[in-house]
C-alpha positions in Angstrom: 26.2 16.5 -124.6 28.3 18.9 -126.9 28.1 21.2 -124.0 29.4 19.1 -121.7 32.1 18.4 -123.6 33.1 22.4 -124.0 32.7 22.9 -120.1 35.1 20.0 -119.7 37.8 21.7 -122.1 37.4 25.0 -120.7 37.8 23.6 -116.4 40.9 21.7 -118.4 42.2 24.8 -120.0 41.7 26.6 -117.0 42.6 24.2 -114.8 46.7 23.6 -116.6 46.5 27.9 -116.6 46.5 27.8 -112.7 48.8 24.8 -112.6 51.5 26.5 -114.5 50.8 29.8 -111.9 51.3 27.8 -108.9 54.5 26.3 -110.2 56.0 29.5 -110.2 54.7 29.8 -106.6 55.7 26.7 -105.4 59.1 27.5 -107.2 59.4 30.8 -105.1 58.8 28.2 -102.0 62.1 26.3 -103.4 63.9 29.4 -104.3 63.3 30.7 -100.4 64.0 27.9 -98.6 67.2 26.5 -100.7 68.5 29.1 -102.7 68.0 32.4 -100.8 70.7 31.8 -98.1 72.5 32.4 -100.6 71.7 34.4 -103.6 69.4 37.7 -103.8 67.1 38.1 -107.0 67.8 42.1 -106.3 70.4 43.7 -109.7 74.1 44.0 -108.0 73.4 42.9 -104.6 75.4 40.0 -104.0 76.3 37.8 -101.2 77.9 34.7 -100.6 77.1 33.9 -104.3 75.8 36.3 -107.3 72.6 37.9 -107.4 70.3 35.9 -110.0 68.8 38.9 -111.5 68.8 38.5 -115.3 70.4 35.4 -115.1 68.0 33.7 -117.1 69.4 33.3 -120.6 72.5 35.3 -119.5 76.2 34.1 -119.9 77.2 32.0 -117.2 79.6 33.3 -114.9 78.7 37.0 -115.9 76.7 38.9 -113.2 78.9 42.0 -112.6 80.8 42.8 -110.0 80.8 39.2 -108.4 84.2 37.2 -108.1 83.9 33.9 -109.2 85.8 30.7 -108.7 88.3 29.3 -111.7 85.5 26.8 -112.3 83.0 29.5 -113.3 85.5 31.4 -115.7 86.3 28.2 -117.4 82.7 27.9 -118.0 81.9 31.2 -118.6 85.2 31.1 -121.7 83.1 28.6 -123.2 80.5 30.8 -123.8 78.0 28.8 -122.2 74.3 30.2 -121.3 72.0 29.9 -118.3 69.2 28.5 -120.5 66.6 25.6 -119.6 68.9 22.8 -120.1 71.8 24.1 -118.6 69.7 25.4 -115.1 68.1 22.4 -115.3 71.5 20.5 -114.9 73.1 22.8 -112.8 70.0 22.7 -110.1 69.9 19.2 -110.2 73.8 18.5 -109.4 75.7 22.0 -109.2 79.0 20.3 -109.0 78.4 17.7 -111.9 77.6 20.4 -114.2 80.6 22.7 -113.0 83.4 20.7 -111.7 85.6 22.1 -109.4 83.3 25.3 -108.2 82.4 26.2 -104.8 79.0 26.2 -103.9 78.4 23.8 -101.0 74.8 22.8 -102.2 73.9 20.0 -103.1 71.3 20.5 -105.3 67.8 19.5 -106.0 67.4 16.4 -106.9 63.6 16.0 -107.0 62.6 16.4 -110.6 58.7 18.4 -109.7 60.8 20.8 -106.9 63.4 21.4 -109.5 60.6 22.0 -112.3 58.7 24.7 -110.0 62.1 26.5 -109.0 62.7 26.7 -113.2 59.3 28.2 -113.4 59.9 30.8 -111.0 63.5 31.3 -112.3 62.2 32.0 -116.2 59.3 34.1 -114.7 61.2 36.2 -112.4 64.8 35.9 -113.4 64.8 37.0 -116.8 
């Protein structure tokens, strides 16, 4: 019976182990098919917006070489950081969390898609 019990917490273990992997992977689904267009996870190479390399836990508004709009700069003055709560609210509604800027996306608003593109973002992004 004990036994059962250990096999049990081990397929559990395991089993939330592969979960958080695939999050990441359904994540980099999100990131490809909504984000990409867009921005490049390459250092430096830019396009329409910045490159996301090292954004995670960087100051917003800060990847060199990248012009940003006035609504970025005013965040950026505030010394604000691209940590969980703050991607979390800028995925969700980009134009909620920074009036005024440019990005025509509209963000996502479904709270499991949004969670997996955060797990791929602190995973690869960092």
């Amino acid at each position: 019976m004990k036994a059962a019990g250990y096999f049990a917490g081990l397929a559990l273990l395991f089993g939330a182990s592969g979960a958080q992997a695939s999050d990441a992977v359904r994540g980099e689904e999100v990131f490809l098919s909504q984000c990409a267009a867009c921005h490049s996870t390459e250092e430096g190479r830019h396009r329409s917006g910045p490159s996301l390399h090292g954004i995670w836990g960087a100051p917003i508004g800060a990847a060199d070489g990248f012009r940003y709009s006035n609504a970025f700069r005013e965040k950026h003055q505030t010394g604000a950081v691209w940590d969980e709560q703050a991607m979390d609210a800028f995925v969700e509604r980009p134009r909620r969390f920074i009036k005024k800027n440019r990005m025509a996306y509209r963000g996502v608003r479904d709270e499991a898609q949004r969670a997996d593109l955060l797990a791929f973002m602190r995973e690869q992004l960092q």
